[in-house]
N, C-alpha and C positions, 0 to 999 in steps of 0.2 A: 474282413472285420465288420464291415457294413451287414453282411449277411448275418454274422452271427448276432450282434447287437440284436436285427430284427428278428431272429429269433428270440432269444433271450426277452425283447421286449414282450414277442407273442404271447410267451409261456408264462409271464409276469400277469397281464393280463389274463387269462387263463385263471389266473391261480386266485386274482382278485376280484373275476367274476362266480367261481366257487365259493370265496368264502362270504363274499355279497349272497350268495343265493341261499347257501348255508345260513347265514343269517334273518335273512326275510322266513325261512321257514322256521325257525324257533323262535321268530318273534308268533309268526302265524300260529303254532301250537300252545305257545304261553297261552296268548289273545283265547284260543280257544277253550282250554283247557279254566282258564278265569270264565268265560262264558256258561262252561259246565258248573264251577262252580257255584257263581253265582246266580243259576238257575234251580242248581239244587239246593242250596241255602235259601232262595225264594220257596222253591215247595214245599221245604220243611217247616216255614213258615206261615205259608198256608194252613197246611195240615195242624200244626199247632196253634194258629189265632184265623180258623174260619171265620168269615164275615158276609152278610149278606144284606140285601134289603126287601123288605114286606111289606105288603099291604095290610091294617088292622083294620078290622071294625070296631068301634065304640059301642057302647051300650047305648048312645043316645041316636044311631046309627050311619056317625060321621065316619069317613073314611080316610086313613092316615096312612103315609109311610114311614116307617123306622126303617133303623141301621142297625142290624144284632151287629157284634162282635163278640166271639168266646174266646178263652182259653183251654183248651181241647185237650184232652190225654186218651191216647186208644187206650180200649181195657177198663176205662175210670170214667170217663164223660167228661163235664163241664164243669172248671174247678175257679172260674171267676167269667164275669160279662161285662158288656157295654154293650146299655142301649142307648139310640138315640134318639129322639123323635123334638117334632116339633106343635107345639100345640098355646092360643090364646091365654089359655090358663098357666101356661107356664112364663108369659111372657117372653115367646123365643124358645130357640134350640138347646135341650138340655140332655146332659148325658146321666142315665143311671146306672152307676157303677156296682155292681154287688160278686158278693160270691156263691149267688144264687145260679141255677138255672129259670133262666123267666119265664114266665107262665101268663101276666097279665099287667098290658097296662088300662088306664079306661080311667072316664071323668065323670062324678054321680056330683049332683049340686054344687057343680063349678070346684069340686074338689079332684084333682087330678091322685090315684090312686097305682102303685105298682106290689107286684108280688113275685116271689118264684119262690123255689123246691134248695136246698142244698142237698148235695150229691151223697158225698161221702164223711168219713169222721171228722176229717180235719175242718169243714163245713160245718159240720151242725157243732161241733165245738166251740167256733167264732160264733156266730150264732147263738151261743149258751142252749143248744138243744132244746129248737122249737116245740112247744106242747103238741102244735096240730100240723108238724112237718112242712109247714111251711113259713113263710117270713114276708112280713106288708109291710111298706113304706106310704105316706102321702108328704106332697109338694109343702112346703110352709111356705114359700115366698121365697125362701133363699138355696133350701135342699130338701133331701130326701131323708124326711125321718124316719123312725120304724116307730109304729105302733103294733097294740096285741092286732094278732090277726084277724081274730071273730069282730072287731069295730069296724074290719072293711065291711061297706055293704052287702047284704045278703045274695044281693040279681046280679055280683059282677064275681063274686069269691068260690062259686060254684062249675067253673067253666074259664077255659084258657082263650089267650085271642093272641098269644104271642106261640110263634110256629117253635116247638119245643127239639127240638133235633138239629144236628149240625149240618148249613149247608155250608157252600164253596159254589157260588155263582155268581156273575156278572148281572143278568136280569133281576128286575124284582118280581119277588114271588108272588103272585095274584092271590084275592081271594077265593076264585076259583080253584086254583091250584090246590091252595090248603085246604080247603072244602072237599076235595077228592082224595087228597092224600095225607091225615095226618096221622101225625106216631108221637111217643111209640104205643103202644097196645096197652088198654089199663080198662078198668072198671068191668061190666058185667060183661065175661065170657070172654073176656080178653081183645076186643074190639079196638078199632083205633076212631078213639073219639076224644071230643071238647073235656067232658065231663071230669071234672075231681071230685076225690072222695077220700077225707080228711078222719082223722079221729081225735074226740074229745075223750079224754082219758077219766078225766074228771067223773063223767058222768056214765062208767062202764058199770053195769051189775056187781052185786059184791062176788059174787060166784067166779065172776070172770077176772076180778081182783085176785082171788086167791087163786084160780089157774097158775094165774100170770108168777105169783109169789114161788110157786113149786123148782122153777127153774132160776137159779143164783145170776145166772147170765141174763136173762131176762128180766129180773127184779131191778137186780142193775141198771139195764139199759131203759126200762119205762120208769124206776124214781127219777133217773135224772129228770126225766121230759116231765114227769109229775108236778115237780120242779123247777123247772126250767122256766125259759120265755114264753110270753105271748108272741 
């Protein structure tokens, strides 16, 4: 009797260190399996709200750091932002929210000054489709308002200081860095430079008005902006 009992005991145990170990390993696999997921749901996130930090120069040739932040779509670009920077004139740290791609911030006569590009339709719609494709804001003390674009000053609306492409890094990006590397490729010859180059609709030859009127799609699409905002 005694023998079989300790049997029976052995086999009891036996059976309750299997299902003990059975159990440590589907907790172990859960555990992991959450790990995957929630690494992938972190990348995906990434990938869809890049964020980084930059060094800017000012026009008056102080040097800053901002905090981009986008909303990303492969295929599409950049269909809303947040910057952030911090600056005197602002009184402290302020975020500029837009559904721009940015292109400039910078401060002319203690006026603090931002701009960018919108992407796509649904963008220059919000917008009311910018005349000169792009969209200015300046600080009033409390926010960012829009004004017409051509009352930004002339020496800062010419030329980007905000890194226009999406990164995903840890470091901030130098002004070195940007200096050797920027995009994407625009103006003469396709080069990757500062430089913007804007059109005033307003003041295009008449010649070049009635090109434009020939095609029904294109009549279209530059009355709006004929029309449209500053």
């Amino acid at each position: 009797m005694n023998l079989l009992a300790e049997s029976g005991s052995g086999i009891f145990l036996i059976w309750m260190g299997s299902v003990k170990l059975k159990s440590m390993m589907g907790m172990a696999l859960l555990a992991a399996a959450a790990s995957v997921l929630a690494w992938s749901g972190w990348a995906l996130y990434r990938e869809r709200y890049p964020s980084w930090y930059e060094e800017v120069r000012l026009s008056d040739g102080r040097i800053i750091t901002i905090k981009q932040r986008r909303r990303y779509y492969e295929n599409y670009g950049t269909a809303e932002s947040w910057v952030t920077f911090d600056l005197p004139e602002l009184g402290g740290k302020r975020v500029w929210h837009s559904r721009l791609r940015p292109q400039r911030v910078d401060v002319v006569d203690g006026k603090v000054y931002v701009f960018g590009k919108p992407r796509g339709i649904k963008q220059n719609q919000y917008y009311r489709y910018p005349k000169n494709y792009m969209v200015g804001f300046v600080w009033n003390g409390a926010d960012f308002v829009r004004i017409p674009f051509l009352s930004i000053p002339e020496n800062i609306r010419n030329e980007e200081n905000v890194y226009p492409c999406e990164r995903n890094q840890m470091k901030v990006i130098s002004i070195i860095e940007k200096d050797e590397q920027w995009c994407p490729v625009s103006g003469d010859r396709w080069r990757y430079g500062k430089k913007l180059f804007f059109l005033i609709i307003e003041n295009w030859p008449h010649f070049m008005r009635g090109w434009v009127a020939e095609s029904r799609f294109l009549t279209d699409f530059f009355k709006r902006r004929c029309h449209g905002d500053n």
